[in-house]
N, C-alpha and C positions, 0 to 999 in steps of 0.2 A: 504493500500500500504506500508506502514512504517513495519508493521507485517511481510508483506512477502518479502519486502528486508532484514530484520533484517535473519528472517531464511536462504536467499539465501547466505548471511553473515555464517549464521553459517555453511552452506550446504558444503562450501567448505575450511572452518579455517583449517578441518584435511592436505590438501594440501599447504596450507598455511602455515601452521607452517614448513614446510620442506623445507621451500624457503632460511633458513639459512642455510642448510643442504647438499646442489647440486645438490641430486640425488631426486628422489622422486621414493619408490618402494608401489607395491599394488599386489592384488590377487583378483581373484574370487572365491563364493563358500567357500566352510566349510577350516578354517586350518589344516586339515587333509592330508598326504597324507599316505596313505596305503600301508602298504607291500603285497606282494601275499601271496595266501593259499598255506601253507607250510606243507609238512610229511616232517619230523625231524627224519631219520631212524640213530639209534644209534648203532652203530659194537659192536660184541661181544667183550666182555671183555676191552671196552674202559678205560683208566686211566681218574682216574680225574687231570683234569687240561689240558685236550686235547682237541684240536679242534672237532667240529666234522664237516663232511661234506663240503661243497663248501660256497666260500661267497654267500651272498645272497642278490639280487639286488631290493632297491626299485625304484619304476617306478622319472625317475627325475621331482624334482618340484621345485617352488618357487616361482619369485615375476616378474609382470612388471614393468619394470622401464624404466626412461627416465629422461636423464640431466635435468637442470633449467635453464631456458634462462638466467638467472641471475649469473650463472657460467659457460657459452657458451665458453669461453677463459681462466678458471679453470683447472687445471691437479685432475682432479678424477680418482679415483681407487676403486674398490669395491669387496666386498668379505662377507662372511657369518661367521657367530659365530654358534657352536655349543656348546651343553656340553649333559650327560646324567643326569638324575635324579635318578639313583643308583648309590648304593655306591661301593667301586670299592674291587673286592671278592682278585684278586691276578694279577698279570701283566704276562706274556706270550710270549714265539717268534712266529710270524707267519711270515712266508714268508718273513723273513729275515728284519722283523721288533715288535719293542716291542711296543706290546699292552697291554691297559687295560683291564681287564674280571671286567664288574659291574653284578653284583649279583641280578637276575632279580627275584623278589619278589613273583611273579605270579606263578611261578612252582618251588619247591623243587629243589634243583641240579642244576638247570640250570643256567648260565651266557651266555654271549654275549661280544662279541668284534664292535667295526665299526670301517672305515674306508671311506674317503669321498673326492670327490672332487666337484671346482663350474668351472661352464663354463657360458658363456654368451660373446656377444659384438664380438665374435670373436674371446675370449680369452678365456683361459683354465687353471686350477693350477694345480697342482700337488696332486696325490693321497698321502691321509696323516692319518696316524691314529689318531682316534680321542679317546683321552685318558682324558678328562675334567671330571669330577663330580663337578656337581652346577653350576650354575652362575659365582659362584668365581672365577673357573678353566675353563671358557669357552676357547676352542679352536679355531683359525682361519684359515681359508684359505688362504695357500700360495703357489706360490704370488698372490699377489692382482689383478686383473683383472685392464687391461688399460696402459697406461690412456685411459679411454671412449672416443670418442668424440662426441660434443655434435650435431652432426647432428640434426637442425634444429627441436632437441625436441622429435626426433623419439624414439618410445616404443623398448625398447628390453629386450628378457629374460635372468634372471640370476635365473639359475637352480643348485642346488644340486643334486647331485650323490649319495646317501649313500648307503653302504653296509655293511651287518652283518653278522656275523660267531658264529654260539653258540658254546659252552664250555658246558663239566662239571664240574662240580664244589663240586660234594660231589657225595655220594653213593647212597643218600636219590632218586635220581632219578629214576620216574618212567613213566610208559608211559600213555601214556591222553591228552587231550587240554589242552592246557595253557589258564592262565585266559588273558585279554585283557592288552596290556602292550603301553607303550612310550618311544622308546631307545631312544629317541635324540630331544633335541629342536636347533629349527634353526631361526637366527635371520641375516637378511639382515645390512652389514657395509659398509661403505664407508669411505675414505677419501679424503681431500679438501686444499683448498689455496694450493695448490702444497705440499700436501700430511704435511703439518704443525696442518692440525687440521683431528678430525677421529671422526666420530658419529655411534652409534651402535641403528636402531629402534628398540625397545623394544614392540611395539604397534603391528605388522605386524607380529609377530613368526609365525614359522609354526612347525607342529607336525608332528613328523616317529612315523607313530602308525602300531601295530595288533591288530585290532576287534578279537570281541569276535569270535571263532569256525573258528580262522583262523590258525591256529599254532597246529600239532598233532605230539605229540612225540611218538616214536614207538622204545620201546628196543628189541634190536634182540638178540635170542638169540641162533638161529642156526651157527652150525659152520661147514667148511668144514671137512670133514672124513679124515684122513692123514695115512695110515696104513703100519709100518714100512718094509722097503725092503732092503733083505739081498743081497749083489753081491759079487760073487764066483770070485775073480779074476783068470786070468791065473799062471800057473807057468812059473817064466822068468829065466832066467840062469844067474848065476850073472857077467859073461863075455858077456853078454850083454850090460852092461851099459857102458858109455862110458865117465862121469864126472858127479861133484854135475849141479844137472839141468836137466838132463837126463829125461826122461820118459819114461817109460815103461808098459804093460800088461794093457791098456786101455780096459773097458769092460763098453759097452753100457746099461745102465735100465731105469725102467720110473720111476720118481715122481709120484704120481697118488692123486688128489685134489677130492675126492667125493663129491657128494651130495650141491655143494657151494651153499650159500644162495643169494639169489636174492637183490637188492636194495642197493647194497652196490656203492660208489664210485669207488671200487675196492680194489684189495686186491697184497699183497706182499707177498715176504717170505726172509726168511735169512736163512744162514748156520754158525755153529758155530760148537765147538769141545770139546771131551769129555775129552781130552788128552792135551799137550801142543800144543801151535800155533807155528809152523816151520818156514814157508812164510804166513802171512795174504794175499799180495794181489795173489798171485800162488795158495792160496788155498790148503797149506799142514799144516798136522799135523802128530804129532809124534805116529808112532806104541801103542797099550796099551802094559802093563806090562806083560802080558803072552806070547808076540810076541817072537821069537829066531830069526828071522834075523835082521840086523845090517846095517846099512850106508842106510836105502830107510826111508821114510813115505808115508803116504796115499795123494791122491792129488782129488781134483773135477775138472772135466773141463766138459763146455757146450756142449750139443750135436754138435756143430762145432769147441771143442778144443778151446774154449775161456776160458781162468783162470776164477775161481770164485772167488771173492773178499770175505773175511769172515768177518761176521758180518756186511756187507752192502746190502741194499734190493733192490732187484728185483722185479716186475712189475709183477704178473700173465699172461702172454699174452692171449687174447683172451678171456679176462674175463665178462660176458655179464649180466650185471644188472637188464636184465628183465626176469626173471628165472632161479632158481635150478638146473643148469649143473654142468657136474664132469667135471676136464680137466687133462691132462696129459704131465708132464714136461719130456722131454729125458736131459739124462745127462751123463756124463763120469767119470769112477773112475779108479785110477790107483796108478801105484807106483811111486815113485818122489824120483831118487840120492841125498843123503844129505849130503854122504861122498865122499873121493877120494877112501875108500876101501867099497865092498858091500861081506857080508857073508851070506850065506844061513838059513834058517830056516823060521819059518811057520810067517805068517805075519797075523796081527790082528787088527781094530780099528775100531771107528766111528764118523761120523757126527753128530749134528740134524741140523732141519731146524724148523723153526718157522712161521707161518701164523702172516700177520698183514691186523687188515681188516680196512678199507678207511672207 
């Protein structure tokens, strides 16, 4: 009998020891939690140092917990520590936040970013990027979830959020499975006596992992067909125009996008200019040098006479990620008053445009 109280003693010290502590958090099942199986489809001509793709969400996990009768009239607050265990390749803006890119050992080229939030109790913090390498530099969740209350003992979850965005990170990048990796350790915190004292378990971590044959990079390397299009404007009279602003000899063509590749996020385009920039947001540029008439430039506007803004992207519209379609953009080109005097003679210039794939 002494044998087996002694064990029922030790059966539950692990929750005992946490009675200094407030909170007491636990799990069931492996520290694991798994990201989904992932194709990692990589756009042509990607830079390194670019995002790729959408964030990418693991299923939320983490610990049950429940106050300590012993701090039932306690102001607790709770919250998660995070860090990575790679070292950190270069920092990044995403979404109008600076991230770290750690340098994920597993595949050549490749990095990753997270970012994370904890919910529980009824409470929620704030999506935050998670930029720690090591223990040292572990990150927290804020704010702190609470104060909990300590209802009568009852279990509730306190779940992480995480999410990852790969990166490339060099050239070296090529397509295949990644070997099996762990972006993030997570570790259950709290604080206590009215937030004066703060205990981080160390005992309880949980793991963001990818198993093996779950993560396939796939570099693309097809690209939309873009095949250049000459437009004949009208001839306008130059007692047509009527002041700088003016527009005139608008003449309707397509953009024409062949052959686009499938899998992509999606894709944009820009316009820019071979000549000098007149108006950026009007979307004129200066005649080239062989031109003979005087006081116009060249102008873009959308097939419903909306300015094109130069050098800012546009959206493909109707771009369809599950197969190889061409699509076709109508648009408007014309002449655009630059002076208060306009002279005759032959007029000459051009755009480009540029694909950017998602």
């Amino acid at each position: 009998m002494m044998l087996l109280l002694v064990m029922s003693g030790l059966a539950i010290s692990h929750h005992a020891n946490a009675l200094g502590y407030a909170m007491d958090c636990d799990y069931s099942g492996t520290y694991y939690i798994y990201g989904p199986t992932t194709t990692l489809r990589v756009p042509p001509n990607t830079a390194v140092g670019s995002p790729i793709g959408s964030w990418i969400s693991f299923p939320a996990g983490g610990w049950v917990c429940h106050i300590l009768s012993t701090s039932m009239s306690d102001s607790i607050k709770a919250g998660v520590g995070l860090y990575a265990p790679y070292s950190i390749d270069r920092t990044i803006n995403i979404d109008g936040n600076s991230h770290s890119v750690f340098s994920y050992t597993g595949k050549a080229g490749l990095g990753y970013a997270l970012r994370f939030r904890v919910t529980g109790a009824g409470f929620s913090s704030d999506w935050k990027p998670m930029n720690g390498f090591s223990a040292a530099n572990m990150v927290y969740s804020s704010p702190l979830l609470g104060p909990i209350p300590y209802n009568n003992g009852a279990n509730f979850n306190l779940n992480v959020e995480l999410q990852i965005k790969f990166v490339k990170i060099a050239t070296t990048l090529t397509s295949g499975w990644a070997l099996a990796f762990d972006p993030a350790y997570a570790y259950d915190y709290r604080t206590y006596n009215n937030g004066t004292s703060n205990y981080l378990e160390t005992t309880r971590y949980r793991l963001f992992d990818f198993a093996p044959n779950s993560l396939n990079i796939q570099l693309m390397t097809q690209t939309c067909t873009t095949p250049n299009v000459i437009v004949n404007l009208p001839d306008v009279a130059t007692n047509k125009f009527t002041g700088i602003g003016d527009i005139k000899g608008l003449k309707l063509f397509n953009l024409n996008f062949n052959n686009c590749p499938s899998g992509l996020a999606g894709i944009n385009y820009t316009f820019g200019a071979t000549t000098n920039v007149l108006n950026v947001a009007n979307g004129v540029v200066a005649l080239d040098s062989g031109s003979t008439a005087r006081g116009v430039g060249l102008v873009l506007r959308s097939q419903t006479n909306t300015p094109i803004v130069l050098n800012t992207e546009y959206p493909l519209s109707g771009y369809n990620s599950a197969s190889t379609q061409s699509y076709t953009v109508p648009m408007n080109a014309g002449l655009y008053q630059t002076a208060s005097t306009v002279q005759s003679g032959s007029v000459k210039g051009a755009f480009t445009f540029t694909l950017i794939y998602k």
